[in-house]
C-alpha positions in Angstrom: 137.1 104.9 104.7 133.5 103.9 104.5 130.4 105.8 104.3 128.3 105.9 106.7 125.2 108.7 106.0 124.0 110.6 103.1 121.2 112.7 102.9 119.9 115.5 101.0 119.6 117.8 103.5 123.4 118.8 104.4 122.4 120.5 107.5 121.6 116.9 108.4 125.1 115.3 107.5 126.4 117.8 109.3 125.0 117.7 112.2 125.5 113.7 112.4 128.7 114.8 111.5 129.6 116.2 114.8 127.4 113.7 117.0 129.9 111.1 115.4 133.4 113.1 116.0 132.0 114.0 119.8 131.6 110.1 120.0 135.5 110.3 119.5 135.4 108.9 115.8 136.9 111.0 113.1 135.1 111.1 110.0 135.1 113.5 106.7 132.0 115.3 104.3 132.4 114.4 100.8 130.3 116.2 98.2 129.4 119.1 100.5 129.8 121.4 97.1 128.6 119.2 94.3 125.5 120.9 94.6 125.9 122.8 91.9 126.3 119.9 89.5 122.2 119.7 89.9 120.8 118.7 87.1 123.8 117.2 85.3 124.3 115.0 87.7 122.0 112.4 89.2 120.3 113.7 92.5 121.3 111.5 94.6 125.4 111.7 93.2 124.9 116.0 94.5 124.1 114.6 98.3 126.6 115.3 101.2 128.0 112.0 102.4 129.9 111.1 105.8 132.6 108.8 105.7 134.0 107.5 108.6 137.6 107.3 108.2 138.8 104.1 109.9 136.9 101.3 108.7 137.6 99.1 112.2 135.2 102.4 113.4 132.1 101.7 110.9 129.9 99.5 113.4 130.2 101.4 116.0 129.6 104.8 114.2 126.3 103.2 112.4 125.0 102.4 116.4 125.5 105.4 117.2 123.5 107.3 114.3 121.0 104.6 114.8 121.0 105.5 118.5 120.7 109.0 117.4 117.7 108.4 114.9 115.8 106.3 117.3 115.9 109.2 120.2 114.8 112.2 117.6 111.1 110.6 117.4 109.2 112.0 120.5 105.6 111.4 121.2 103.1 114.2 121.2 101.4 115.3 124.4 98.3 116.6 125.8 98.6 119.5 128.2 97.4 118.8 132.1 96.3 122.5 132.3 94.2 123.2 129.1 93.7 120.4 127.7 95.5 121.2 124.0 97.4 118.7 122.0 101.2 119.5 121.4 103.8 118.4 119.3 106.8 116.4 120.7 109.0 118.7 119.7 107.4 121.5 121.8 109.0 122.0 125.4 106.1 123.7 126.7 101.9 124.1 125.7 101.8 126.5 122.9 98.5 127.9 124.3 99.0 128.0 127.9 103.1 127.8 128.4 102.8 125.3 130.8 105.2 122.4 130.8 104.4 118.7 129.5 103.8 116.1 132.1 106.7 114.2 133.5 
């Protein structure tokens, strides 16, 4: 086995988690309830970690959470209909509900 993410944010973990299994890898939490060793432990010794459980899988499973990670950032846009600036996140102009520009 060989780990493959940590982060502190275990919804995180998780949810690479299960973009890596539906990728066909299969791969295990560790530490998912060592949060409560906070404060005797070191920080980063409480965070959820993936491991991937064949180690013949651990390039491919690091391209595909890099492939993942590189997707999540998207660009901010400028609604054609009023004008406002939205996040990349949003799917539609939080002032006017109209859709982003194609």
């Amino acid at each position: 086995m060989k780990l493959i993410y940590t982060n502190e944010n275990s919804f995180l973990v998780s949810n690479i988690k299960n973009i890596v299994e539906n990728n066909g890898l299969t791969a295990v939490l560790k530490n998912e309830f060592s949060g409560g060793g906070s404060g005797d432990l070191a920080p980063l010794d409480t965070w959820v970690e993936l491991w991937v459980v064949n180690d013949a899988d651990y390039d491919r499973a690091m391209g595909i959470i890099k492939n993942f990670q590189d997707s999540e950032v998207l660009s901010d846009w400028v609604c054609l209909s009023c004008g406002e600036e939205n996040s990349g996140s949003f799917e539609f102009c939080w002032n006017c509900q109209k859709e982003p520009p194609k």
